[in-house]
C-alpha angles and dihedrals in degrees: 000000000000092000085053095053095045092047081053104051088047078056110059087034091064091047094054092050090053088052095044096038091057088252091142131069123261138035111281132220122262079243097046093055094043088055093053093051086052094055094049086047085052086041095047090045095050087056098047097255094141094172098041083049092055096045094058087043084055094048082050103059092036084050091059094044093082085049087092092254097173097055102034131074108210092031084055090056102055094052092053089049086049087044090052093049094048094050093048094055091051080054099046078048102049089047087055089045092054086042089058121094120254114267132119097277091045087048088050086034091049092039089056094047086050088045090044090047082055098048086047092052097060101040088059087050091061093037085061090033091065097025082064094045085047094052078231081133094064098034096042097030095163100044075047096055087041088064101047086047092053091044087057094052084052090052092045085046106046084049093047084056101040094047088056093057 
C-alpha cells in the first residue's frame, strides 16, 4: 500500500509540472494557472516540503496580481483568499521553525520564517489598503475581517519569532 501512495504522489506531481511548465497543450486562465499553483502548494505541504509550498503559494498569488484584483469584486476575492493562504503557511512555518531544535540549519531555517512573516505583513497591509480604497471592506465585509484577522496572527507570530531570536 505505501509503494502505491508514493507511486501515486509521483504521479500527480508529474502531472502538475506538465500543467505549470506549459507541458500541456493550450493557454491557461489567470485563474487556471492560479488553481493549479494552489494544488501543488496543498501537494508540497502534504509532503513536508515547507519552502516549495510556500513558493507555489507565492506564484499564486503573483499569478492572480495581473486578475485585476483591485477593481473587481470577485477577482478581489480570490487573491485575498490566495493572500490568506500565503500568510497562513508562513505562520504554520514559522510555528515549525520555533518547534525545531536549535542548531545552524534551524537558525537559517528560523531567520527565513521571521523575514517571510514580514513579507506576509506587508503584503496584508497592501491587500486592506486596497480592499479600503476599493470600498471591498464594506462590500466583502467578511473576506475584509478575515484578513484583518489573518494580519493579526502575522503580527503575533512575527513577534513570537522574533522574541525567540
Amino acid at each position: 500500500m505505501a509503494r502505491e501512495a508514493v507511486r501515486l504522489e509521483v504521479a500527480v506531481e508529474e502531472v502538475l509540472k506538465r500543467a505549470l511548465g506549459g507541458g500541456s497543450t493550450g493557454e491557461r486562465s489567470v485563474k487556471d494557472m492560479a488553481d493549479l499553483w494552489c494544488l501543488a502548494a496543498d501537494l508540497h505541504e502534504a509532503k513536508g516540503d515547507r519552502l516549495v509550498a510556500a513558493e507555489a503559494r507565492l506564484k499564486r498569488v503573483r499569478a492572480l496580481d495581473t486578475s485585476g484584483w483591485r477593481k473587481d469584486g470577485p477577482a478581489f476575492a480570490e487573491y485575498a483568499c490566495a493572500s490568506l493562504d500565503m500568510s497562513r503557511g508562513h505562520v504554520r512555518a514559522a510555528a515549525a521553525a520555533a518547534g525545531a531544535s536549535a542548531g545552524a540549519d534551524d537558525a537559517d531555517g528560523a531567520e527565513e520564517a521571521r523575514r517571510a512573516l514580514s513579507q506576509s505583513r506587508m503584503h496584508l497591509r497592501g491587500v486592506l489598503k486596497a480592499a479600503e480604497a476599493g470600498q471591498w471592506d464594506d462590500a466583502m465585509p467578511e473576506i475584509y475581517a478575515e484578513l484583518v484577522k489573518c494580519a493579526e496572527e502575522v503580527t503575533e507570530a512575527e513577534a513570537v519569532a522574533t522574541a525567540a531570536k
